[in-house]
LUMVO-466301 format. One line per field, with one value per residue: residue number from 1; residue in one letter; x, z, y of N, C-alpha, C in turn. Coordinates in Angstrom, 3 decimals. Atoms other than C-alpha are relative to their C-alpha. Layout:
N
banu = (NUM, ...)
figu = (a, ...)
n.xx = (X, ...)
n.zz = (Z, ...)
n.yy = (Y, ...)
ca.xx = (X, ...)
ca.zz = (Z, ...)
ca.yy = (Y, ...)
c.xx = (X, ...)
c.zz = (Z, ...)
c.yy = (Y, ...)
***
This chain:
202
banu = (1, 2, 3, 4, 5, 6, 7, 8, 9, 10, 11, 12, 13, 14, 15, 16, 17, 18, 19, 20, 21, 22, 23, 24, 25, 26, 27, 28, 29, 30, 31, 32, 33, 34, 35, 36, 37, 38, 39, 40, 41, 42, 43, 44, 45, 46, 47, 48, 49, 50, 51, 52, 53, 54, 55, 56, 57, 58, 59, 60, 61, 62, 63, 64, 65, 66, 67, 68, 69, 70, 71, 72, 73, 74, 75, 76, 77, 78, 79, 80, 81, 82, 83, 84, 85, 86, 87, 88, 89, 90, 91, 92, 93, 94, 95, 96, 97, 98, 99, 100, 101, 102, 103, 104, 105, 106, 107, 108, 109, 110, 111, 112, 113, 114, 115, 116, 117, 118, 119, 120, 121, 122, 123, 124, 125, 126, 127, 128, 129, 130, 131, 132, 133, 134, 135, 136, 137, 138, 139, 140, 141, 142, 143, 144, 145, 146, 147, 148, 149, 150, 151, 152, 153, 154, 155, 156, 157, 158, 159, 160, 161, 162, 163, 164, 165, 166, 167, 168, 169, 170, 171, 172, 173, 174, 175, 176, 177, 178, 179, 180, 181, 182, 183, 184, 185, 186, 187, 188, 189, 190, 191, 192, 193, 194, 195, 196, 197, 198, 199, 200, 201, 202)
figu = (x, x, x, x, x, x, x, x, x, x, x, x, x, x, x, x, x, x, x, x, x, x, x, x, x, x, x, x, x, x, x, x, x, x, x, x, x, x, x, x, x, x, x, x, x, x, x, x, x, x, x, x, x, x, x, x, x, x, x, x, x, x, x, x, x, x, x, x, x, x, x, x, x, x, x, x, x, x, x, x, x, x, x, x, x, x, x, x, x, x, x, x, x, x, x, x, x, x, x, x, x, x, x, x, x, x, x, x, x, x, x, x, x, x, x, x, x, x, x, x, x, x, x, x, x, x, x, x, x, x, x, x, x, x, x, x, x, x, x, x, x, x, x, x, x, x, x, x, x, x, x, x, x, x, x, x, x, x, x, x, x, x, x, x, x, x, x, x, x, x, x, x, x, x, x, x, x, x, x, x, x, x, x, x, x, x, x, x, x, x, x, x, x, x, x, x, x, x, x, x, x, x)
n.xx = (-0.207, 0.641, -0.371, 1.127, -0.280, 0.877, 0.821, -0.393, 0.417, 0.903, 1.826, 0.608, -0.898, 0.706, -0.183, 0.400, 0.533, -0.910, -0.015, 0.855, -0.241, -1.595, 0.914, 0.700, -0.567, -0.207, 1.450, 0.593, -1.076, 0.229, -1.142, 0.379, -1.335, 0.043, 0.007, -0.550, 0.232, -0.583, 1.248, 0.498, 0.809, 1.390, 0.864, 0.509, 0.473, -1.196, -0.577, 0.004, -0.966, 1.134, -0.671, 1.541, 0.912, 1.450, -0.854, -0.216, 0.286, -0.234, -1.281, -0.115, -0.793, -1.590, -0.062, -1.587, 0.115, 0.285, -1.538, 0.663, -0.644, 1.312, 1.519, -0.169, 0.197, 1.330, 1.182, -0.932, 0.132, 1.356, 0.484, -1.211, 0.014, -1.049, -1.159, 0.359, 0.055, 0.479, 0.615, -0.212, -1.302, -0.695, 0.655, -0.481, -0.724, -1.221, 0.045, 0.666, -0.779, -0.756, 0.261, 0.601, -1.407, 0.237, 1.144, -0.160, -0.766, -0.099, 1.573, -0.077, 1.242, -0.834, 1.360, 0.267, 0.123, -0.018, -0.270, -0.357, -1.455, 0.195, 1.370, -0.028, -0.949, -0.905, -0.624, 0.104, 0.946, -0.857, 0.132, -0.151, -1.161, -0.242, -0.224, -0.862, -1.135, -0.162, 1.035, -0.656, 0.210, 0.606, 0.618, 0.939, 1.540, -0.310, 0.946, -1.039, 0.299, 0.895, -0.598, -0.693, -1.087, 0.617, -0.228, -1.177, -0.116, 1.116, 0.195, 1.508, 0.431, 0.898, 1.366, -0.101, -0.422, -1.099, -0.735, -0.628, -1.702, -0.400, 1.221, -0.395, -0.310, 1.038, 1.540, 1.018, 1.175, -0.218, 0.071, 0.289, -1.377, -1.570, -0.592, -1.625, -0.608, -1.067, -1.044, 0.172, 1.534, -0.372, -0.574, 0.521, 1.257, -0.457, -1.227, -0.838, -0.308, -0.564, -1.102, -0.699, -0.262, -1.309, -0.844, -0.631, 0.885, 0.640)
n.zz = (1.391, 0.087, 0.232, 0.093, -0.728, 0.688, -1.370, 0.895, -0.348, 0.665, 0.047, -1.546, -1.102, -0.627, 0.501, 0.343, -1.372, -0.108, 1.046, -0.243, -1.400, 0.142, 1.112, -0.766, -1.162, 0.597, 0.570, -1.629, -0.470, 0.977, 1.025, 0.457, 0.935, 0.672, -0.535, 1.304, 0.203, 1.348, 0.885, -0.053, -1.014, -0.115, -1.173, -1.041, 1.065, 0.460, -0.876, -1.920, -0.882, -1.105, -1.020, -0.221, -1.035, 0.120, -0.088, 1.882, 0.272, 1.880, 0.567, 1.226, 0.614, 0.579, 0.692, 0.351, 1.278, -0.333, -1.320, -1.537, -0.271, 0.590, -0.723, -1.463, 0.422, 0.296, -0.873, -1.260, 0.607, -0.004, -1.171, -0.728, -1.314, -1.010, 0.149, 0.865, -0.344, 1.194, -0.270, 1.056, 0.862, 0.577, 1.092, 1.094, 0.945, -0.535, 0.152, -0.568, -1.450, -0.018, 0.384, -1.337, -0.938, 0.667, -0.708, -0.810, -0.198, 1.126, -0.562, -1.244, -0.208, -0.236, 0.416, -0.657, 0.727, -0.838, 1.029, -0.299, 0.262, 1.217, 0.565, -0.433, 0.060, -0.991, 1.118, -0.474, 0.743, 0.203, -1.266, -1.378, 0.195, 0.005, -0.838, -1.178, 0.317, -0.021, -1.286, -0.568, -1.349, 0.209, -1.112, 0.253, -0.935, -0.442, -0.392, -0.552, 0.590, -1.316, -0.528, -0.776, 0.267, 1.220, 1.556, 0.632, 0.891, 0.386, 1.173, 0.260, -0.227, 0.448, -0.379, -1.172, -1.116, 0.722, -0.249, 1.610, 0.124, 1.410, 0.675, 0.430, -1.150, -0.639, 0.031, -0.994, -0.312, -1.518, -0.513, 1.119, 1.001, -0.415, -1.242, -0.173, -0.973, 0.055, 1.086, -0.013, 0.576, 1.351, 1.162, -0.409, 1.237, 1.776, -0.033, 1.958, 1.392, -0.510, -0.211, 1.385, 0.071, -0.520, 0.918, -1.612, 0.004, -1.113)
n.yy = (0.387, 1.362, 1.000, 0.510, 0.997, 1.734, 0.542, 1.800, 1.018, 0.827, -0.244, -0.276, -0.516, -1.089, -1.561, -1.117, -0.514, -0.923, -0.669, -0.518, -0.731, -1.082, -1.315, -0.362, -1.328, -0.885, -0.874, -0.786, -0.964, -1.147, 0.673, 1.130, 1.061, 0.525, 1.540, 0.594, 1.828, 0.486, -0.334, 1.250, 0.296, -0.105, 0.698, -1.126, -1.016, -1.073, -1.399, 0.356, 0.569, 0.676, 0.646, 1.217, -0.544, -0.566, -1.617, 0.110, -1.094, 0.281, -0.775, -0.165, 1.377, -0.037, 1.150, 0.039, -0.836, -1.273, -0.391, 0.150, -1.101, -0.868, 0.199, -0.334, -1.743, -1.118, -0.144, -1.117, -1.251, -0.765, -0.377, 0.069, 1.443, 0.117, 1.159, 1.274, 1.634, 1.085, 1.365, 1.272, -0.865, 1.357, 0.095, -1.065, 0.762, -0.781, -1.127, -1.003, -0.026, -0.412, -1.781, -0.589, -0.967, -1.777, -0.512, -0.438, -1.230, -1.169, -0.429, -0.477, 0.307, 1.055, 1.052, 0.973, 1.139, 0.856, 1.652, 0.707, -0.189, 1.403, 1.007, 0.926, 1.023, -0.960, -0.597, -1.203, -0.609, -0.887, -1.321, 0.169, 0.664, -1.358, -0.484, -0.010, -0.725, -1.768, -0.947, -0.448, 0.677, 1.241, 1.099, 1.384, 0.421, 1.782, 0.517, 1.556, 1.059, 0.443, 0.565, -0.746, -0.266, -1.278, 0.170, -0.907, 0.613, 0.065, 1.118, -0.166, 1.021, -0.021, 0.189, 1.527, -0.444, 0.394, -1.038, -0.326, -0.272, -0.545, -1.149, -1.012, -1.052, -0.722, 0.651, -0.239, 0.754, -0.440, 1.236, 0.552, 0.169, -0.038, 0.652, -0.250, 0.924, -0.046, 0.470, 1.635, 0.411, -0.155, 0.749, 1.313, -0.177, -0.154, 1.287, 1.109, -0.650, -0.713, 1.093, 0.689, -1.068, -0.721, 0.328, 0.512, 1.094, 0.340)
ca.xx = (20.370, 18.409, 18.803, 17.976, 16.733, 15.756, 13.483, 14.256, 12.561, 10.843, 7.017, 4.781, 6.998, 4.540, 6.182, 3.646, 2.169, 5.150, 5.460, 1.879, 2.266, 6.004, 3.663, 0.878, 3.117, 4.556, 0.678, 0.006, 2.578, 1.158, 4.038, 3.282, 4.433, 4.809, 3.595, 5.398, 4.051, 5.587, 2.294, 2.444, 1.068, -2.669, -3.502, -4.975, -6.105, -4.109, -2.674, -2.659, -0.507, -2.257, -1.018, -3.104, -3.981, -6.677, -4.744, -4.187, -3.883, -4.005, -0.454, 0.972, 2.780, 6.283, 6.924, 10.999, 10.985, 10.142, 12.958, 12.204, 14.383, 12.110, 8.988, 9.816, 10.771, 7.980, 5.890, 8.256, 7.720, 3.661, 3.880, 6.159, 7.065, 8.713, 9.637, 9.099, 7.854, 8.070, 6.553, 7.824, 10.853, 12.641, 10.876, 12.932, 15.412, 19.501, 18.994, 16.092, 17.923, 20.379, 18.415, 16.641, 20.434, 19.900, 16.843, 18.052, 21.236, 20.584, 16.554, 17.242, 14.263, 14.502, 13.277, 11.978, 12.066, 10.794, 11.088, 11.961, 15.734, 15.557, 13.498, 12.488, 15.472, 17.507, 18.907, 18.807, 16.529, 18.191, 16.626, 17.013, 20.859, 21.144, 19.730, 22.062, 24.946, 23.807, 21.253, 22.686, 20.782, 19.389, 16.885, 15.614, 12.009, 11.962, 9.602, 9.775, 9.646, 7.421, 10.272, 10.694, 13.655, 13.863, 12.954, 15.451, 14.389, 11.242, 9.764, 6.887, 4.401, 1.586, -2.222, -1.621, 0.862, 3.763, 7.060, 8.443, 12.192, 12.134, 10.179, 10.257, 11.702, 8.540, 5.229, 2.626, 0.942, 0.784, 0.136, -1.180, 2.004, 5.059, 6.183, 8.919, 11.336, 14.573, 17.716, 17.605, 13.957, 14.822, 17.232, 15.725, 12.346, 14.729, 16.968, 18.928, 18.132, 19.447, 22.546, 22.919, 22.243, 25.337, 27.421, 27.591, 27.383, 24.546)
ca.zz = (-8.534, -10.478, -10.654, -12.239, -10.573, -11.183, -8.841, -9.755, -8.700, -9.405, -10.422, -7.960, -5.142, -5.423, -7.866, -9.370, -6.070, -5.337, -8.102, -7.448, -4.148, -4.843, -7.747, -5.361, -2.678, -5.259, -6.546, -2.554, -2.466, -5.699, -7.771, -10.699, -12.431, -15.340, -15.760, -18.847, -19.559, -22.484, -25.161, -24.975, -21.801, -21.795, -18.761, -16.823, -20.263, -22.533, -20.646, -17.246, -14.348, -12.409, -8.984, -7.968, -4.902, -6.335, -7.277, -11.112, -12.458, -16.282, -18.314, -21.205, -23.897, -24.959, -27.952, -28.582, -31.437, -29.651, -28.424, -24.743, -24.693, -27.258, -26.005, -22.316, -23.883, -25.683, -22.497, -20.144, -22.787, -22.084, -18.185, -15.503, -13.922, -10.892, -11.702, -14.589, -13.619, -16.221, -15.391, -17.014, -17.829, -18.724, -21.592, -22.457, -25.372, -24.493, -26.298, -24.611, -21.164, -22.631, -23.690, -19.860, -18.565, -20.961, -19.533, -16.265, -16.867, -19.455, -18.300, -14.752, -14.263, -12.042, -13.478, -11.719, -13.240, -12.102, -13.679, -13.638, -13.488, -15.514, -17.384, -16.875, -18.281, -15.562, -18.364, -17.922, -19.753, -22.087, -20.554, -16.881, -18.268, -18.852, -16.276, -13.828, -15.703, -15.846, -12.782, -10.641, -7.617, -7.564, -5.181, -5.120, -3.819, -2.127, -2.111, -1.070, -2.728, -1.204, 0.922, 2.648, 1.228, -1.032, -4.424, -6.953, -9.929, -12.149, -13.598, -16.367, -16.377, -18.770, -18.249, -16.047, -14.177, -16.364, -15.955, -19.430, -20.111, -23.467, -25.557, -26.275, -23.919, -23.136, -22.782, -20.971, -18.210, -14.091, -11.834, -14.391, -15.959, -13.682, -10.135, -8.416, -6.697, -5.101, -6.785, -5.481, -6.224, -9.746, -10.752, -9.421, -11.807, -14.689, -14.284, -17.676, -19.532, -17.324, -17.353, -21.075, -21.243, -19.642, -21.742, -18.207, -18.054, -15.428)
ca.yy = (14.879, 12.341, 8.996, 6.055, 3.448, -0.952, -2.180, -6.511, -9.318, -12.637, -13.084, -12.300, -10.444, -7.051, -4.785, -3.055, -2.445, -0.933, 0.969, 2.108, 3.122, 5.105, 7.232, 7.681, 9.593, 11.624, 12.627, 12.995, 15.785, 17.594, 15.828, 14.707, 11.281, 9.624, 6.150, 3.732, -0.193, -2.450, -2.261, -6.365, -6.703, -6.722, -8.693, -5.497, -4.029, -1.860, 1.238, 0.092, -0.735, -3.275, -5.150, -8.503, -6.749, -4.805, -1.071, -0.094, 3.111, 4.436, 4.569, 5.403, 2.067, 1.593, -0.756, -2.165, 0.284, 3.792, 6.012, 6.624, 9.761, 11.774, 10.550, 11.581, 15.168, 15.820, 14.985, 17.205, 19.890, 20.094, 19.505, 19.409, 15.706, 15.071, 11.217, 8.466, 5.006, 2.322, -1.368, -4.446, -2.619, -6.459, -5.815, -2.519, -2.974, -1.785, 1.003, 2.520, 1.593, 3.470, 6.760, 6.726, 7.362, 10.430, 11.433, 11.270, 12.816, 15.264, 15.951, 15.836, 13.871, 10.627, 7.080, 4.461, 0.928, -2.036, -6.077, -8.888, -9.715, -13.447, -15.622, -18.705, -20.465, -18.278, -16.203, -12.256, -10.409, -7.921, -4.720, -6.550, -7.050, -3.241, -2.260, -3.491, -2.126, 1.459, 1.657, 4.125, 2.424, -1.263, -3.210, -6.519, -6.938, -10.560, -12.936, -16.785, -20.013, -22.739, -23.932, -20.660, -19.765, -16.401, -16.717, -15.489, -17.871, -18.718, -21.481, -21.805, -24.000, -25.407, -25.668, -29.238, -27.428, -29.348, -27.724, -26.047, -26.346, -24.614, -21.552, -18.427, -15.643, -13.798, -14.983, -13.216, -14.581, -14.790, -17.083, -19.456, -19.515, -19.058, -20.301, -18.425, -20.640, -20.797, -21.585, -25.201, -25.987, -24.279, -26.306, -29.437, -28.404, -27.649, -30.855, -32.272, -29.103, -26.684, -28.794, -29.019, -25.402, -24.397, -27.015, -29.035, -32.790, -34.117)
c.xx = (-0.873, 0.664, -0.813, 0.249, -0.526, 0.116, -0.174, -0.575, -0.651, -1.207, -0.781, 0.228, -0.988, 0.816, -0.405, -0.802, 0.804, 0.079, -1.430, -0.091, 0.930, -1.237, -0.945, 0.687, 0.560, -1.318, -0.452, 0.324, 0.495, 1.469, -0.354, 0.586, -0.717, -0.215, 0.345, -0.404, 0.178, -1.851, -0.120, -0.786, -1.103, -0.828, -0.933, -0.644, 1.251, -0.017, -0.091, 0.577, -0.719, 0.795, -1.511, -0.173, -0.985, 0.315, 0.196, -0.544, 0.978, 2.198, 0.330, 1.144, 1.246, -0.331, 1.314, 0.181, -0.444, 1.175, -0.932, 0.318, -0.800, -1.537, -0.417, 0.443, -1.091, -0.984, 0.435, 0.048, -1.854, -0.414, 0.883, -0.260, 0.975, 0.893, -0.738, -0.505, -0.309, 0.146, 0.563, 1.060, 1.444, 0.285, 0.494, 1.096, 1.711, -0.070, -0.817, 0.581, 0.819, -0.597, -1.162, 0.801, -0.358, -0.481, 0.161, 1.526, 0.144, -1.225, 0.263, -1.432, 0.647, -0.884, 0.478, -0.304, -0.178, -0.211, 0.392, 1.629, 0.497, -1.255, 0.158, 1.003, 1.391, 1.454, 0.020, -0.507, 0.865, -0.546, 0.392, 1.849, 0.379, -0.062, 0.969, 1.593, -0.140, -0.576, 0.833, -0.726, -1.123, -0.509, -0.845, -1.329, -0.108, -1.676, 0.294, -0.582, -0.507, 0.663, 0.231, 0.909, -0.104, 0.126, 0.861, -0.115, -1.697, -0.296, -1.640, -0.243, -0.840, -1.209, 0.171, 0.681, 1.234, 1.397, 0.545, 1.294, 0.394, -1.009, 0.351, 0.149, -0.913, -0.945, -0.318, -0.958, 0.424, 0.346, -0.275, 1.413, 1.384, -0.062, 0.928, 0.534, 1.526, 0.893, 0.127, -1.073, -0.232, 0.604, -0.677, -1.306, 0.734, 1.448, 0.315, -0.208, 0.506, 1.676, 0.647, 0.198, 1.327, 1.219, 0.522, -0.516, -0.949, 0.390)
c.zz = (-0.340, 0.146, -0.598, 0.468, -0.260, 1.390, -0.351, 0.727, -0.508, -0.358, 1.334, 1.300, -0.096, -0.869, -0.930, 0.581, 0.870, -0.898, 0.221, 0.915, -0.232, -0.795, 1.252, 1.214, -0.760, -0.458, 1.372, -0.224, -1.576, -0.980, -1.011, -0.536, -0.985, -0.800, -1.701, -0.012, -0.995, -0.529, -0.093, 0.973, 0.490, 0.937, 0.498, -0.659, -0.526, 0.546, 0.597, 0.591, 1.035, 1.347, 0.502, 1.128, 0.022, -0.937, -1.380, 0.016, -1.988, -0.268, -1.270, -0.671, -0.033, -0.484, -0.245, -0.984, 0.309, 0.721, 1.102, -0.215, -0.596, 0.435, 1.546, -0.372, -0.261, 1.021, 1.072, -0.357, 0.384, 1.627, 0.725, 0.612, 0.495, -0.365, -1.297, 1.373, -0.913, 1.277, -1.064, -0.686, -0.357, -1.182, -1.325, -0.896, 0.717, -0.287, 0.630, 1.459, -0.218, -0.071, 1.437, 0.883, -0.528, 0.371, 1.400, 0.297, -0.634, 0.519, 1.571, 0.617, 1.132, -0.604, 0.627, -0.769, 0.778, -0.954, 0.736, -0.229, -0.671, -0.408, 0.587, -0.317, 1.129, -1.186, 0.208, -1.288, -1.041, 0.419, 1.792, -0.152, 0.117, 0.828, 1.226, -0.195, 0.467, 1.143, 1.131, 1.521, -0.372, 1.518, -0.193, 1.069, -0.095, -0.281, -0.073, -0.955, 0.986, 1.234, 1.378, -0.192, -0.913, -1.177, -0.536, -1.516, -0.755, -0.630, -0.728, -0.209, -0.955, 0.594, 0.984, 0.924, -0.349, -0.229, -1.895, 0.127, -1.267, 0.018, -0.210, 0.977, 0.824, -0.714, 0.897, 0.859, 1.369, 0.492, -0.210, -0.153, 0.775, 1.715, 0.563, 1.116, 0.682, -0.544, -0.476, -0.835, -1.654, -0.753, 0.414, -1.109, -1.454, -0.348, -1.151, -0.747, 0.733, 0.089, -1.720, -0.441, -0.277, -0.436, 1.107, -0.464, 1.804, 1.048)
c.yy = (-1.216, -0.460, -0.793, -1.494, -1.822, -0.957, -1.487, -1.177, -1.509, 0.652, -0.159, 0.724, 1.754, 1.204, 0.900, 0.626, 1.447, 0.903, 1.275, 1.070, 1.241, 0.932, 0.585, 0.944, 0.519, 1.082, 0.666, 1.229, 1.004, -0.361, -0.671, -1.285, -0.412, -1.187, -0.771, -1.663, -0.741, -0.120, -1.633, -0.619, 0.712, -0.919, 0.920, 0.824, 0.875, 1.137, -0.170, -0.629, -0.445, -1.062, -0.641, 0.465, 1.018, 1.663, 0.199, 1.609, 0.003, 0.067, -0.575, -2.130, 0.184, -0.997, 0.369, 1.455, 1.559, 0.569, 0.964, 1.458, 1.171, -0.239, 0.765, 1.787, 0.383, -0.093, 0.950, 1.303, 0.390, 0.002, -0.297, -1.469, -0.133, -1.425, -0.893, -1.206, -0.579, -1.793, -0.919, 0.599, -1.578, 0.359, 1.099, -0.791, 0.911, 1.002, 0.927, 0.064, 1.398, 1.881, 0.234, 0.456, 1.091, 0.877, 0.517, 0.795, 1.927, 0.615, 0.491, -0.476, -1.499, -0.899, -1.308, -1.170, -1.320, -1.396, -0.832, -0.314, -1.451, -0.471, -1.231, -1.682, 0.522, 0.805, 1.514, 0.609, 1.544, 1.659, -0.212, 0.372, 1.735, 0.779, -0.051, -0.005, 1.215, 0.389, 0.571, -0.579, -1.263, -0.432, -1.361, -0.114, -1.243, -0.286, -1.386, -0.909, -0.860, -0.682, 1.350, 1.127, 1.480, -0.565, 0.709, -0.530, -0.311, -0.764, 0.409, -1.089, -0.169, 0.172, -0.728, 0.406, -0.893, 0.916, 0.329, 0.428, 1.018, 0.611, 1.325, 1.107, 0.285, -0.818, 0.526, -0.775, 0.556, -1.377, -1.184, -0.601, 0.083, -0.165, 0.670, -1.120, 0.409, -0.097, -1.839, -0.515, 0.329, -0.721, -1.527, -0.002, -0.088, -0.997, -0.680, 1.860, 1.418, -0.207, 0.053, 1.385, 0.828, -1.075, -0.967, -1.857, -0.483, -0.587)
***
């Protein structure tokens, strides 16, 4: 039976490598897939799923405002696919979370999702938030903060390398722009406003 699944991690930890790879042994094995990337992120160029280790292959957009569920029909109506993969799936909105259960219960298709599971105020992303209501199977792909420790948290940064407590949800960027850290090292970067956040005194 399908499923569907949310592949969650910090920045940087390798998951559209992963992602890459998983498609690629499905194409090995004459399978085809489906590849989905939010239409804001143009680091890698528009339509493409790119991993900083060199690997990128074409795929189709999603913008908040498209239902997933008709889109993924009318492409299941002109060729047969074995699985979805959407990238930057944070980025989906609840509702399309909600119409990829559809897909995989009603289609019989499985979909693969992969994101981030907060922002950088350690907040949960409202597609990350969805997904780990409805995903019928969840994994976290690790990766460490400079202490060692696993990351689980994210900070952004300016040009100087200045930490940013405030802004706007999403912002595109990479390594440039975001840090993953531990929990400790997180809140230690985001000290007083992490604190006021949560209605806490320091």
């Amino acid at each position: 039976m399908a499923k569907l699944y949310f592949n969650y991690s910090t920045m940087n930890a390798g998951k559209s490598a992963m992602l890459l790879q998983a498609s690629h042994n499905y194409r090995e094995n004459n399978m085809q897939t489906y590849l989905l990337t939010a239409d804001f992120d143009d680091r890698s160029g528009g339509g493409q799923i790119a991993s900083r280790i060199g690997i990128a292959a074409e795929a189709d957009t999603f913008a908040q405002e498209d239902d997933l569920f008709a889109r993924i029909e009318r492409v299941l109506a002109k060729q047969q696919i074995s699985a979805i993969f959407i990238d930057e799936a944070q980025f989906l909105t609840k509702t399309q979370v909600w119409q990829l259960t559809q897909v995989v219960d009603d289609l019989n298709v499985p979909v693969l999702c992969y994101g981030l599971r907060v922002d950088f105020r350690g907040e949960l992303f409202p597609g990350s938030a969805a997904l780990l209501a409805w995903a019928d199977e969840m994994r976290e792909v690790r990766t460490i903060c400079h202490c060692g420790k696993k990351a689980t948290m994210v900070v952004r940064q300016d040009e100087t390398g200045r930490i940013l407590t405030d802004g706007d949800q999403v912002q595109i960027g990479g390594n440039e722009s975001y840090v993953s850290l531990c929990r400790k090292h997180w809140r230690e970067a985001m000290k007083g406003s992490a604190a006021t956040a949560l209605g806490q005194d320091d």
